[in-house]
C-alpha positions as CSV (number, residue, x, y, z in Angstrom):
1,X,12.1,10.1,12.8
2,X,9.9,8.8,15.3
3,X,6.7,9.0,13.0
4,X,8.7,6.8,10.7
5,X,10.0,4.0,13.1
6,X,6.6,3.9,14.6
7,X,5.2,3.4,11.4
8,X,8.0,0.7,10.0
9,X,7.6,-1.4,13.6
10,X,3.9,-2.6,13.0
11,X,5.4,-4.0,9.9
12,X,8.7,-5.2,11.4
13,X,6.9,-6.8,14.0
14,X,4.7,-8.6,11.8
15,X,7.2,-10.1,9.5
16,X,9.4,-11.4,12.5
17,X,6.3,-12.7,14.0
18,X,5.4,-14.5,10.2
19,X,9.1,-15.7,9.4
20,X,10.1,-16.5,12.8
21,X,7.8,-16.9,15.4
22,X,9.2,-14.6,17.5
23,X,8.2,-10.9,18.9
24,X,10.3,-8.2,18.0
25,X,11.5,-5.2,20.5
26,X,10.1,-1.5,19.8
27,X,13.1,-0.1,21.8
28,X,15.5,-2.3,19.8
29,X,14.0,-0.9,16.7
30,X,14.1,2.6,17.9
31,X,17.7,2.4,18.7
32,X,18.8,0.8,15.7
33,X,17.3,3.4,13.4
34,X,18.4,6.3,16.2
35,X,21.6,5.4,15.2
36,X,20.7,5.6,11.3
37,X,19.1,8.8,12.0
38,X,21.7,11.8,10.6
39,X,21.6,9.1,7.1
40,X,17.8,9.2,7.1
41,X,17.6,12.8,7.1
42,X,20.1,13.2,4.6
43,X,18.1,11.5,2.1
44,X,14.5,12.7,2.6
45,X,15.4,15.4,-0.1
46,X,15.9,12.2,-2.2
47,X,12.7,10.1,-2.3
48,X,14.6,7.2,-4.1
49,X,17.5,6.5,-2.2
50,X,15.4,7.0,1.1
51,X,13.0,4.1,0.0
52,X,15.6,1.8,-1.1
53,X,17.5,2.9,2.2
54,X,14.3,2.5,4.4
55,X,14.1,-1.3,2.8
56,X,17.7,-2.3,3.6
57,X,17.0,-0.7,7.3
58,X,13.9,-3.0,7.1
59,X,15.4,-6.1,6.6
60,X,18.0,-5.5,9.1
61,X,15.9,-4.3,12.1
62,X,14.2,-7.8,11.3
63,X,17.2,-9.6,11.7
64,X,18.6,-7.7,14.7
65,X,15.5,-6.3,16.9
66,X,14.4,-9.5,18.1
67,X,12.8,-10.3,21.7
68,X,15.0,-12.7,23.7
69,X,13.7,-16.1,23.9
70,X,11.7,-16.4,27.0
71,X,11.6,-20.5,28.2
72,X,7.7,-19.7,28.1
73,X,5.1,-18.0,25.9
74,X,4.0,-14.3,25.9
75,X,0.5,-14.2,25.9
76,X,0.9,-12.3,22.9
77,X,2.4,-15.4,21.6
78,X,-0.4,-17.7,22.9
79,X,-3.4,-15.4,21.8
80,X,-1.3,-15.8,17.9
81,X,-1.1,-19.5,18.0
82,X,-5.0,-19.9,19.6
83,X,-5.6,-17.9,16.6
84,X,-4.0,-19.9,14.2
85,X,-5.1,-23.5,15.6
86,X,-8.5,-21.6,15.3
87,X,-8.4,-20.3,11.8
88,X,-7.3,-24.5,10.4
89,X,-9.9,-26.1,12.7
């Protein structure tokens, strides 16, 4: 279980960070899949309804592991959008 949250956070975090701008929260992703966790290993006997399962988790860790919304930047943030000015200019 952990191997695979670790694994689906680098891309979680990445497509919050793409869609919305915003960071997303390791601990919120490992407690929303903690709680997914007896359904998870019920299904890695069956490879096919564990991927389609895995994608639905996916999309709704991306919806509800989100970082609050701090009034300033994480440097995170600001190292992204120096980046990004960067990569135009």
């Amino acid at each position: 279980m952990i191997v695979i949250m670790c694994f689906l956070f680098n891309t979680i975090h990445r497509n919050v960070w793409n869609t919305q701008g915003r960071e997303a929260s390791l601990l919120k992703v490992i407690k929303h899949f903690q709680v997914k966790g007896i359904k998870i290993l019920s299904l890695l006997l069956a490879p096919g309804h564990l991927a389609k399962f895995l994608f639905e988790e996916f999309l709704g860790a991306c919806r509800h592991c989100l970082m609050d919304v701090r009034k300033r930047l994480t440097t995170a943030q600001k190292v992204r959008l120096e980046g990004q000015a960067f990569a135009l200019a």
